[in-house]
N, C-alpha and C positions, 0 to 999 in steps of 0.2 A: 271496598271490593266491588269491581265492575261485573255486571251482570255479563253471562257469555249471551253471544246471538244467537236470535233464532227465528225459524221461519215466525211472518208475523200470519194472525186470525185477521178474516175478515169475515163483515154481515154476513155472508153465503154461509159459512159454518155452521151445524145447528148448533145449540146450545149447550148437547152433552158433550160435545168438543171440549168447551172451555175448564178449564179450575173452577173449582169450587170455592166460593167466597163466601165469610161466616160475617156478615157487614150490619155493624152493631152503627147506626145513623141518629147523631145526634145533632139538636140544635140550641142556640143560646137564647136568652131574652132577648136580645135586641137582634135578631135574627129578623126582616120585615116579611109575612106572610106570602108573599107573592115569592119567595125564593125558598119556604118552604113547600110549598103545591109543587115548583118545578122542579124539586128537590124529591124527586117520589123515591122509597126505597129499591122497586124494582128497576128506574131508570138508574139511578147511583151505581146497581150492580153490575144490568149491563155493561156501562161504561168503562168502569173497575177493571170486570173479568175479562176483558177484550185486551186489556194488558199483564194482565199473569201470567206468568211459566210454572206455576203449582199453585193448588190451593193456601189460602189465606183466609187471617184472622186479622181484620182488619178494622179499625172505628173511624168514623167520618165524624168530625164535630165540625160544626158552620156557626162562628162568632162573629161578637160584633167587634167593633173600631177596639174598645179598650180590652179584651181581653186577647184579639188580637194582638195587641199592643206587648201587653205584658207579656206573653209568650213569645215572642220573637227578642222582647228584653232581657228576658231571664234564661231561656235555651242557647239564644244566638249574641249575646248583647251586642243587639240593634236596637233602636228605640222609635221604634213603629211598626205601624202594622201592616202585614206581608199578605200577599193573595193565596199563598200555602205553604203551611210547613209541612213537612215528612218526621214521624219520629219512628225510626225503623229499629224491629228490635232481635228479630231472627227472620234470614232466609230462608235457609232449610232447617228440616224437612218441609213446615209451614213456613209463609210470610206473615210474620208478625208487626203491625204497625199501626200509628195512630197518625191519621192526616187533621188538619188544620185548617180551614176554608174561612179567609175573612168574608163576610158577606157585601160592605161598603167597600172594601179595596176592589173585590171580582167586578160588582156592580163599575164601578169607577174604569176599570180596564178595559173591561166589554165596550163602554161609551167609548172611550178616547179608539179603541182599536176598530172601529165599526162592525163590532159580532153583536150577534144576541147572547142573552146571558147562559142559555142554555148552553151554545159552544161554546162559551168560557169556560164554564163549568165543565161540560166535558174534558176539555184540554185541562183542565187544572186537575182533575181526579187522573186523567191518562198520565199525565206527568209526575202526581205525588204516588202514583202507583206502582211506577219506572223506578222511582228516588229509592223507594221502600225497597225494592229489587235491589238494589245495590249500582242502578245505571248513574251516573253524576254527570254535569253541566260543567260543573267547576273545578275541576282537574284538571281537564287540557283540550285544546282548538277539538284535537282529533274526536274524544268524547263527546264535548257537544254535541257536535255535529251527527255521530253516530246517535246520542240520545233523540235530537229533534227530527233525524228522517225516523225513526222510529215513530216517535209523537204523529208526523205527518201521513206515516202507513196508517196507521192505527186510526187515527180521527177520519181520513178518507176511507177505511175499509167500515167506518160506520155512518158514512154521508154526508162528514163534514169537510169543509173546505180547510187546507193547510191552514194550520193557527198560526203560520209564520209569512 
């Protein structure tokens, strides 16, 4: 189910604007230190809450290569590891969801796409935060397109440059 439109938030907003996010952030062993620091709970939320249309209950877990792996084998049967899964489990009245963050796959994208890891990261939480909603990429042209100007409002209403 597609999420309906809506006006999007930007930084100028205060804060009691947004949804309320219950953001349970987890990380793996092979998780490397340097993407835990930039990985702060308060910055995750930010990012999150700036794409909610209601409050959420929502876990961040950030793995490494192989548990990546095996989660994208046994949810998606793909056999590798993904820069994010979505596992979405009610929209309303909460958003219900567990996201997925490979840490070597983001690292790996950010190089190849010339971002810092930080806008990766951002874009990849604004994105599995959209999925959870119910927005989808892979349905049709039209969707896309509607999900990634969205991505693009959203990451520019917090200072970043088009992740596209």
């Amino acid at each position: 189910m597609k999420a309906s439109p809506r006006t999007t938030r930007s930084s100028a907003h205060p804060s009691n604007d947004l949804p309320d996010l219950a953001l349970d952030l987890q990380f793996g062993a092979a998780v490397p230190e340097a993407h835990k620091k930039l990985l702060g709970k308060a910055r995750v939320t930010r990012w999150m809450r700036m794409a909610l249309l209601r409050d959420a209950e929502i876990t961040v877990r950030v793995v490494g290569a192989a548990e990546g792996r095996a989660l994208n084998r046994d949810y998606r049967n793909k056999d590798y590891a993904t820069n994010v899964l979505t596992f979405d489990y009610t929209q309303e009245p909460v958003v219900t969801a567990d996201l997925v963050l490979c840490a070597s796959v983001v690292a790996k994208e950010a190089k190849e796409q010339n971002k810092t890891l930080e806008e990766h990261y951002a874009h990849l939480l604004v994105h599995g935060t959209l999925h959870a909603q119910g927005y989808d990429h892979e349905t049709s042209e039209s969707d896309a397109l509607e999900m990634e100007a969205l991505e693009v409002l959203l990451m520019e209403g917090m200072g970043y440059t088009s992740p596209y």
